[in-house]
C-alpha positions in Angstrom: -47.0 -50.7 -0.7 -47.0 -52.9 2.3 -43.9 -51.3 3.6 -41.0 -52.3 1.8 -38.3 -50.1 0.1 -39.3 -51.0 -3.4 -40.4 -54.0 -5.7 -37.3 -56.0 -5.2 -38.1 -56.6 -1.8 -35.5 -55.1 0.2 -35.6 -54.1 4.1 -37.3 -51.0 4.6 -34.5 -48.2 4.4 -35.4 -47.6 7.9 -33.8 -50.5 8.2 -29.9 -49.5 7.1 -28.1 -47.5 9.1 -25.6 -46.8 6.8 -25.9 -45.8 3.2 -22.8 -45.3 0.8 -24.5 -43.1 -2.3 -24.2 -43.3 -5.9 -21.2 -41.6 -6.6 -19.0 -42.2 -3.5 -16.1 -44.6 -3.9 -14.4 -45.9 -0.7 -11.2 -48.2 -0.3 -10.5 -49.9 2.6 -12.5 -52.5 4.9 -15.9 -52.2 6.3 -17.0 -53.0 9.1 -21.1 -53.0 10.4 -23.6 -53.8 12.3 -27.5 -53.6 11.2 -28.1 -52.8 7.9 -25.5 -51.7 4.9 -26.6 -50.3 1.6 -24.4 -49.7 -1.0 -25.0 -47.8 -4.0 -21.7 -46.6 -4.9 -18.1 -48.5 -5.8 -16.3 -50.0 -2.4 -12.7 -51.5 -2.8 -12.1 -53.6 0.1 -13.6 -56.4 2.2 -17.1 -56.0 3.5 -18.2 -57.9 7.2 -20.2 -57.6 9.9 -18.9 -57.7 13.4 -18.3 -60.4 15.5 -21.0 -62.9 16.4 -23.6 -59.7 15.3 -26.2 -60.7 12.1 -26.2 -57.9 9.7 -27.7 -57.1 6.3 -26.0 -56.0 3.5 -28.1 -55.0 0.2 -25.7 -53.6 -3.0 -27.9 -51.4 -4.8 -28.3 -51.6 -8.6 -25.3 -49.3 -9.3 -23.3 -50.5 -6.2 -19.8 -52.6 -6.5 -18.2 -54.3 -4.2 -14.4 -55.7 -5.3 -13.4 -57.7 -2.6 -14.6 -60.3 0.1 -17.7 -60.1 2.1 -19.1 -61.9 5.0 -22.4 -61.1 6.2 -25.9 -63.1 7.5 -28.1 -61.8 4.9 -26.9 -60.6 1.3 -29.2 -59.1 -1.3 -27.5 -58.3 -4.6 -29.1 -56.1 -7.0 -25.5 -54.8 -8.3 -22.3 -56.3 -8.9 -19.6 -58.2 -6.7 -15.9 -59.7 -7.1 -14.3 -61.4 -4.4 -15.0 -64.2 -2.0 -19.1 -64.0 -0.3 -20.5 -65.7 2.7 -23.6 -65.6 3.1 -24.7 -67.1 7.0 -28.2 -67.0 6.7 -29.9 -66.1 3.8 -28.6 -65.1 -0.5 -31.0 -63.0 -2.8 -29.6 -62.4 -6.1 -31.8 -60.0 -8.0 -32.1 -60.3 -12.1 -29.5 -57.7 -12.0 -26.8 -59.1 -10.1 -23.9 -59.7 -11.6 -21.7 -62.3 -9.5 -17.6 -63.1 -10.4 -16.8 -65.3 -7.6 -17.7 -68.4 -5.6 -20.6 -67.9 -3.3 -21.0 -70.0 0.1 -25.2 -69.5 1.2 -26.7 -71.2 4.0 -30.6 -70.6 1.7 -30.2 -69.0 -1.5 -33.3 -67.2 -3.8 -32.4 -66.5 -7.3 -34.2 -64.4 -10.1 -34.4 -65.1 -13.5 -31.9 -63.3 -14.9 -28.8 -63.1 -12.6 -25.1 -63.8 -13.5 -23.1 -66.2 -11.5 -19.6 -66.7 -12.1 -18.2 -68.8 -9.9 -19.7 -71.8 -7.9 -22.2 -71.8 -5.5 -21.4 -73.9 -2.1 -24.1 -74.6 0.4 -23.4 -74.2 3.9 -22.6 -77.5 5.9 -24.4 -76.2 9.1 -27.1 -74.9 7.0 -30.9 -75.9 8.5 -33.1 -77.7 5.9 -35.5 -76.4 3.8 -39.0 -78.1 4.4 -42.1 -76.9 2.3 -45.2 -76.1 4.1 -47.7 -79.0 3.0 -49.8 -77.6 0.3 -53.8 -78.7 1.0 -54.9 -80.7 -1.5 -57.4 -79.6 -4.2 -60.9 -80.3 -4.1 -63.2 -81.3 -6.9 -65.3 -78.7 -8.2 -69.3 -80.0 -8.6 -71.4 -79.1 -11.4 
């Protein structure tokens, strides 16, 4: 592997700081800086803290029921409430979505539910695609 956590391209784990596990169930806001995992159920808001970029990845199995605000997003799992996403959306075929969704750049995978609308970011940079060389003709 070329160092990445698995096949859905998520941050290395060396990369999170914090991990809430299958299993665990927390209510209440949270609060982070660095990198978030979730694999378990959180109740509550989920942010990063002031003027600091953060990723936040919800695992498969994780839920999040309530309002999160982060730079990057990656959503394997499945989320209710209000998202903001600064910098960067990745919703995985297994993502399950039941709200509105502001992005600044968004990558979607066949297979992932949205429920709500998705808003692009006013102050989000454009997207230009690298000029692709063009294709030469093969001689016999």
């Amino acid at each position: 592997m070329s160092g990445e956590a698995d096949d859905r391209r998520s941050p290395p784990l060396a990369a999170f700081e914090t991990l809430i596990g299958v299993g665990t169930r927390l209510s209440g806001d949270i609060v982070f800086s660095g990198g978030l995992r979730i694999d378990g159920e959180v109740k509550g808001s989920v942010r990063t803290r002031e003027a600091q970029a953060g990723t936040l990845v919800i695992g498969e199995h994780g839920r999040i029921e309530g309002d999160i605000d982060v730079a990057r997003l990656i959503v394997n799992g499945q989320v209710t409430g209000r998202v903001d996403a600064s910098e960067l959306l990745r919703l995985r075929a297994t993502a399950r979505i039941d709200c509105d969704v502001t992005y600044a750049l968004a990558e979607i995978d066949p297979g992932a539910v949205i429920r709500g609308q998705l808003l692009q970011r006013q102050d989000a940079a454009p997207v230009v695609a690298e000029p692709q060389p063009a294709p030469t003709a093969q001689k016999p």
